[in-house]
MIMI-781302 format. One record per residue (C-alpha): residue in one letter; x, y, z. Coordinates in steps of 0.05 Angstrom, whole numbers, padded with zeros to 5 digits, always signed. Example, Ala and Ser with C-alpha at 12.3 -4.5 7.8 and 13.67 -1.06 7.14 Angstrom:
BEGIN
a+00246-00090+00156;s+00273-00021+00143;
***
This chain:
BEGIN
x-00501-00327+00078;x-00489-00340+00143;x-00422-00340+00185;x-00422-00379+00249;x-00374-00355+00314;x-00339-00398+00351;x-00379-00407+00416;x-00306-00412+00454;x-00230-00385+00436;x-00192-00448+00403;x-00151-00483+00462;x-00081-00478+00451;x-00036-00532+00439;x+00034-00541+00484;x+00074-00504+00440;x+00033-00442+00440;x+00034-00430+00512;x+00103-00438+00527;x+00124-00397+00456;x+00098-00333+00449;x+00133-00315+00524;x+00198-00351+00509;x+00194-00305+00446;x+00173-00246+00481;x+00231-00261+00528;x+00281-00265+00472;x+00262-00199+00429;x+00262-00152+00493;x+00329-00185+00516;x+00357-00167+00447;x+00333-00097+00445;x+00352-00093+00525;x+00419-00106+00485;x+00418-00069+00426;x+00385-00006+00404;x+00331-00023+00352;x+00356-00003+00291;x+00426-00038+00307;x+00440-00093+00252;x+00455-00144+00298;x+00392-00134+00334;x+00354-00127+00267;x+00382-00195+00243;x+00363-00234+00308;x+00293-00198+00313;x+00281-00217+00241;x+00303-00298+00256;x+00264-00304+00318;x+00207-00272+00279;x+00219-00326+00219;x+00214-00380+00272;x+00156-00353+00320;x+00120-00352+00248;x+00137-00421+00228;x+00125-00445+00295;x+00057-00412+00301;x+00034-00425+00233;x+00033-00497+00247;x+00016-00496+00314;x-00039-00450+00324;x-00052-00403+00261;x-00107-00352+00287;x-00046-00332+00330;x-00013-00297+00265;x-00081-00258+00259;x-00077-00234+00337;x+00004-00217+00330;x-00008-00176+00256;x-00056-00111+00285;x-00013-00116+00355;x+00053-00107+00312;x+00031-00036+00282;x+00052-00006+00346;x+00124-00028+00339;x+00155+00034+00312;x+00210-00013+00264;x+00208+00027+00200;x+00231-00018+00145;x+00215-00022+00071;x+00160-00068+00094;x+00137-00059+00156;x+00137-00109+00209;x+00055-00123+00205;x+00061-00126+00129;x+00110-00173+00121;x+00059-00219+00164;x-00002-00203+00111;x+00044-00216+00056;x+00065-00286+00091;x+00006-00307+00104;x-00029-00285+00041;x+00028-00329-00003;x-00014-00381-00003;x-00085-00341-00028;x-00037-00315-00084;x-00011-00383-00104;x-00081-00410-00106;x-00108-00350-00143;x-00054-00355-00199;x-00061-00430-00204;x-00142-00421-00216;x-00129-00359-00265;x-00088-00408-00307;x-00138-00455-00298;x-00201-00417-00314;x-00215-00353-00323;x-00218-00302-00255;x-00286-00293-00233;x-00286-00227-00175;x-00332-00199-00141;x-00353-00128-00136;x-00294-00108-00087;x-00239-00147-00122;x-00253-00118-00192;x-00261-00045-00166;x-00194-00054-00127;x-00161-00076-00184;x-00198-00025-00222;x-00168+00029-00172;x-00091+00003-00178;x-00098+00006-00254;x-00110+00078-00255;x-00053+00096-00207;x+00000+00071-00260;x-00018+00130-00307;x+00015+00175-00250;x+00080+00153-00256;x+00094+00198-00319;x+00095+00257-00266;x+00135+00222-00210;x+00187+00265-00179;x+00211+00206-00119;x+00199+00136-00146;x+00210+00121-00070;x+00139+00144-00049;x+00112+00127-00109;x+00134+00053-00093;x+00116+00061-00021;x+00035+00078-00037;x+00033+00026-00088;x+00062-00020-00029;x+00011+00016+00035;x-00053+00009-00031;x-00033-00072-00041;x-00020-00091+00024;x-00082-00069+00041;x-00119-00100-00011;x-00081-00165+00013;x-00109-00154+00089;x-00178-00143+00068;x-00183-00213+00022;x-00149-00252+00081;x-00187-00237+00132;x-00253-00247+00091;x-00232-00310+00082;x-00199-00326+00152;x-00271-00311+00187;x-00306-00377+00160;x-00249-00420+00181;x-00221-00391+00248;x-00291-00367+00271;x-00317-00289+00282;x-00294-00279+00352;x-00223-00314+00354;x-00202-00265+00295;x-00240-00205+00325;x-00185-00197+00383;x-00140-00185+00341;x-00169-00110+00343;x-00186-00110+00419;x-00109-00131+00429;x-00089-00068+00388;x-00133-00031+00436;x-00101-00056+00494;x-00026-00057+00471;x-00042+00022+00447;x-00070+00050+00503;x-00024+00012+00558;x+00029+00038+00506;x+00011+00113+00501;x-00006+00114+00587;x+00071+00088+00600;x+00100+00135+00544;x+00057+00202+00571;x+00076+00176+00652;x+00146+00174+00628;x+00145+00243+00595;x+00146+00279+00654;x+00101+00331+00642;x+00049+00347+00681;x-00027+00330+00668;x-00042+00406+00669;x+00007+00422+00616;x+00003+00352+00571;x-00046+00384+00529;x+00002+00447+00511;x+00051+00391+00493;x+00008+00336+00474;x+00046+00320+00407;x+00113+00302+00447;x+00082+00269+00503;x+00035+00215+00457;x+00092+00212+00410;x+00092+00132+00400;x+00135+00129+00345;x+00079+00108+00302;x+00036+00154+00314;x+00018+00212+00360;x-00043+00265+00382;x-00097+00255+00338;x-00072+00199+00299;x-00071+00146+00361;x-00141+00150+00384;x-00164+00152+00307;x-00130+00083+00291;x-00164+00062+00357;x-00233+00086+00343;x-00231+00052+00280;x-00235-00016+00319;x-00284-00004+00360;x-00342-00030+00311;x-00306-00086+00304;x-00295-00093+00385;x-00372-00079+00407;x-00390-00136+00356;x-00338-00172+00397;x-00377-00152+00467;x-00443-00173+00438;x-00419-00253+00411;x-00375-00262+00480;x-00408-00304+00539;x-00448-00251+00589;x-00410-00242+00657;x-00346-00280+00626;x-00272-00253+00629;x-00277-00251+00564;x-00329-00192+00553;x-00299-00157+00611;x-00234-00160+00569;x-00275-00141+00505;x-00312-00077+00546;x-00238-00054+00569;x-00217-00045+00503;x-00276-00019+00472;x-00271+00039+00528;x-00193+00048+00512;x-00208+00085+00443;x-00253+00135+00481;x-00192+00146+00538;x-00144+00160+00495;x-00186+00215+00456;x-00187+00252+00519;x-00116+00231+00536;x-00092+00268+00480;x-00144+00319+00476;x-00155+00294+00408;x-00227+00343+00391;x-00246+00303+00329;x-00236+00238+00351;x-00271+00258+00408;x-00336+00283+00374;x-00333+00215+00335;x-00332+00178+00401;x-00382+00220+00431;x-00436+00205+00367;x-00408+00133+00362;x-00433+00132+00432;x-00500+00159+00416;x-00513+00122+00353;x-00494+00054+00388;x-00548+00074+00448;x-00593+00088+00401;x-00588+00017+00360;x-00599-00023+00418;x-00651+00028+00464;x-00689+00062+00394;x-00692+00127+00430;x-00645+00190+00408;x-00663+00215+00485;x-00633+00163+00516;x-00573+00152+00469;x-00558+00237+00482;x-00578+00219+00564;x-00529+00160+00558;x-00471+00200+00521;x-00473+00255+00577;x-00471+00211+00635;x-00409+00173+00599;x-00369+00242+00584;x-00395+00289+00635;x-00361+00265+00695;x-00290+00261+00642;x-00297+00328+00621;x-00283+00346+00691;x-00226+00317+00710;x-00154+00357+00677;x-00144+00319+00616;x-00220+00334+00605;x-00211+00410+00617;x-00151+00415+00567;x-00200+00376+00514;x-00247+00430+00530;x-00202+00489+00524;x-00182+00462+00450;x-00252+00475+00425;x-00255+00553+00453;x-00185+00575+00461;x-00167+00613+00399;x-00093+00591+00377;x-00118+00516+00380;x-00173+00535+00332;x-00121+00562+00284;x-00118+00476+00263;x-00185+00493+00231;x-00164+00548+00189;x-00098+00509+00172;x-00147+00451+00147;x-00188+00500+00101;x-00127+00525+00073;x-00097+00452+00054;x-00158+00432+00026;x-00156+00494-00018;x-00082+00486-00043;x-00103+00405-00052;x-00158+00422-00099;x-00107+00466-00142;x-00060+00408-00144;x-00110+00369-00164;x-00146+00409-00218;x-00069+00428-00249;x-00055+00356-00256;x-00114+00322-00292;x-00125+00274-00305;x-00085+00231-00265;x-00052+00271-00218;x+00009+00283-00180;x+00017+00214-00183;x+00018+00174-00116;x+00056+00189-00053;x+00071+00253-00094;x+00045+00309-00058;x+00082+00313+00003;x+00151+00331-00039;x+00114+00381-00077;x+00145+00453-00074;x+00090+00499-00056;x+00047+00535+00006;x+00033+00456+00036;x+00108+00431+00029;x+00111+00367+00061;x+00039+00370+00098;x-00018+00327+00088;x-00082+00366+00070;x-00115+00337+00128;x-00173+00308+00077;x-00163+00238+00053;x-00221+00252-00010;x-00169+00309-00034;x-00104+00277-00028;x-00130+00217-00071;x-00157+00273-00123;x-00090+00312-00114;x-00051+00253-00127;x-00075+00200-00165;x-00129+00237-00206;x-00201+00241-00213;x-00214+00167-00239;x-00175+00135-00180;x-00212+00176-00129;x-00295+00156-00153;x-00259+00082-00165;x-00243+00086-00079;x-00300+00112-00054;x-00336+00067-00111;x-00316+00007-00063;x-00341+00037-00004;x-00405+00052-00027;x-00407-00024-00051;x-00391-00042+00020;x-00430-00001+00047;x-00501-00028+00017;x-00469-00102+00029;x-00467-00086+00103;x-00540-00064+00086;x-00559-00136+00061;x-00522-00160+00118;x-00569-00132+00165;x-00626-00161+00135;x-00595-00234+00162;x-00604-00259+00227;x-00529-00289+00238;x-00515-00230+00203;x-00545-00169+00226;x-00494-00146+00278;x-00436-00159+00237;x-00469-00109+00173;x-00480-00065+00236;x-00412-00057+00246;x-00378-00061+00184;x-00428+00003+00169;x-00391+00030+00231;x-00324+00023+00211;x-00337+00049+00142;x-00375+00119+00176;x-00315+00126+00230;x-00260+00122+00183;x-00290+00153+00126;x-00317+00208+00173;x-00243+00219+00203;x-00212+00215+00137;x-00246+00280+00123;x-00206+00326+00177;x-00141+00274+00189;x-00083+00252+00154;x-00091+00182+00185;x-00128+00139+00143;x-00061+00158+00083;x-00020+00129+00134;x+00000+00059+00125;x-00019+00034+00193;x-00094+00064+00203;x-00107+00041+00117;x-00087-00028+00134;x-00122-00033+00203;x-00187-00007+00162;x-00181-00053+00112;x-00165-00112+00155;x-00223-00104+00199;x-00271-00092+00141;x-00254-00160+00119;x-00266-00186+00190;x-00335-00156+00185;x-00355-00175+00117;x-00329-00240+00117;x-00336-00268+00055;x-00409-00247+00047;x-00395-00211-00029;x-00347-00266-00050;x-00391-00327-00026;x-00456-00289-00060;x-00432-00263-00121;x-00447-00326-00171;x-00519-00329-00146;x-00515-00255-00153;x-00485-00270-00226;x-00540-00320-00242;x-00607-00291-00280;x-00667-00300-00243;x-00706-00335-00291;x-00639-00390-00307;x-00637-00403-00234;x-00671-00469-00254;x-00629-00503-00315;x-00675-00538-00359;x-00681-00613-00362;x-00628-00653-00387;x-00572-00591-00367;x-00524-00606-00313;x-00526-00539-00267;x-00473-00493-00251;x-00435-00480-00185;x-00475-00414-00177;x-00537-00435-00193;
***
């Protein structure tokens, strides 16, 4: 299966040049006015929201998948966050049409979809345990949401085009970094001491230290495959190179060590794929991060991986992964139940054990925890196929990419249980599969030697 890119960005029509500013204009007037969390300004945000979606949904939709990763850095904490209630929005009408075909016919899903659903299924069993129904509800919510990014975006890619949808990303990219620059200049502190209070100073209200350059780096698979399908020597790949250098910034930034060492062998693996030489992807890497390394925020990154208080994070993470595993193996078989562990009443108390593998086993059991990483490894050898394809092969490339570099991070950092890094994952994996299980799973379905119906047999859609 093929999916072809747009060889230009849509144009836009009138009223998508003159809106999204006279929007713009309108929300920071009202919080110029109002302090976020003020009702009034909550009920005008929420209108002008209602319209710029009605306006843009029949004006020029692809801007609804730019606006959804750029919202995650709005730090509104609602029930339903600001970039989830545009996935749910615009996935009413997938739902519609997949309840009108189940009543129809009976649901045919693809590997994904039926190990998803698989995966939900086995969280219910958890509830028996639940001590707050709140978190409980709010991991069911950060689980379906996600689910609900990942099948619209598949499906967005064929009609929209590969490259419109893949700023979406590179805008996050941009919005983050010129966000975390202005919040660390207006700090105060100085560059010498911004690693000694790096937490405060990168605070971003959705995120801050490790956790912003993490949800960064996880788009920049998805923002090289951008570089690669925009016009040479155009703004555009200029635009797309800027924000595929921002994730790699703000690692050093925020002296952020295991982002950093992600970055670094991103770096190296990516100079590798398109040179074939290890030498020159290691000869590449140090003349990229030599010359940082020197400057300040590069000698505070360098004093967190020899100065011996900052190494007490590692022992920290040892320890959490130990009292995890206890939870875990005291609660089978379904665990804690979800969203569970951080009002649990032991040595972690309401910490994260820093290992995404072991707060799935902690909470929501044994079953749930092969059913997740089940779907990765189904994604992972369809980015494999992908590869094999022509149109295909740099898309597979980086939706193998995404999968290492958040998986990878999910291993050390509580970011990828956090609603916004779990949606952005699963939102850009759909941008880089695009379809390819769901368009090739009733040939897949289809027995070799019935490929060919016998005379007189009308065939089949998949065959």
């Amino acid at each position: 299966m093929s999916v072809t890119t747009t060889p230009r960005l849509p144009a836009l029509p009138a009223t998508a040049r003159w809106l999204p500013p006279l929007v713009a204009v309108l929300a920071l007037a009202v919080l110029g006015w109002f302090d976020v969390d003020h009702p009034v300004a909550l009920a005008i945000l929420g209108a002008l929201g209602l319209v710029g979606f009605g306006l843009a949904l029949h004006g020029l939709p692809v801007l609804l998948f730019w606006a959804c990763p750029v919202l995650v850095i709005l730090p509104l904490y609602l029930p339903v966050l600001p970039y989830e209630l545009v996935i749910v929005l615009l996935s009413i009408p997938l739902v519609v049409t997949a309840l009108s075909d189940g009543l129809a016919r009976a649901p045919r899903l693809d590997p994904v979809q039926w190990r998803y659903g698989l995966f939900l299924l086995l969280l219910l069993p958890g509830a028996a345990g639940v001590e707050s129904w709140w978190r409980y509800a709010g991991q069911l919510k950060m689980f379906g949401v996600g689910w609900l990014a990942f099948e619209l975006t598949r499906r967005a890619v064929p009609r929209f085009g590969r490259e419109a949808l893949l700023w979406g990303p590179a805008l996050f990219c941009g919005a983050t970094f010129a966000q975390l620059v202005v919040a660390m200049a207006q700090s105060g502190v100085p560059m010498f001491k911004s690693v000694e209070m790096r937490t405060t100073v990168s605070d971003l209200g959705w995120g801050h230290a490790n956790g912003i350059p993490s949800t960064m780096l996880l788009c920049a698979p998805a923002t090289l495959l951008l570089v690669q399908i925009t016009p040479p020597r155009s703004w555009r790949r200029l635009a797309a190179l800027a924000a595929l250098v921002s994730p790699f910034l703000a690692s050093l930034f925020v002296a952020a060590r295991g982002p950093f060492l992600l970055a670094a062998g991103y770096l190296i693996a990516v100079a590798v794929r398109f040179r074939r030489s290890w030498w020159l992807g290691l000869v590449v890497a140090l003349l990229v991060l030599t010359p940082l390394l020197w400057t300040p925020m590069g000698q505070g990154l360098l004093e967190r991986f020899t100065n011996g208080h900052a190494l007490e994070s590692t022992l920290f993470r040892v320890n959490s992964w130990q009292v995890a595993w206890q939870r875990g193996a005291t609660h089978l078989p379904w665990g804690l139940g979800a969203g569970q562990g951080i009002v649990q009443n032991d040595v972690l108390l309401d910490e994260d054990p820093h290992n995404f593998a072991l707060t799935l086993f902690s909470e929501d059991g044994p079953l749930a925890t092969l059913a997740w990483f089940w779907m990765m490894w189904v994604l992972w050898r369809a980015a494999g196929r992908m590869r094999l394809g022509a149109d295909t092969r740099a898309a597979g490339t980086a939706l193998r990419g995404t999968l290492a570099l958040g998986l990878l991070n999910a291993m050390f950092d509580p970011t990828l249980k956090g609603n916004q890094m779990y949606h952005l994952f699963w939102w850009n994996l759909g941008l880089l599969e695009a379809g390819f299980l769901r368009l090739s799973a009733p040939e897949a379905a289809v027995p070799r030697e019935s490929a060919s119906p016998p005379p007189g047999v009308r065939p089949t859609a998949g065959s």
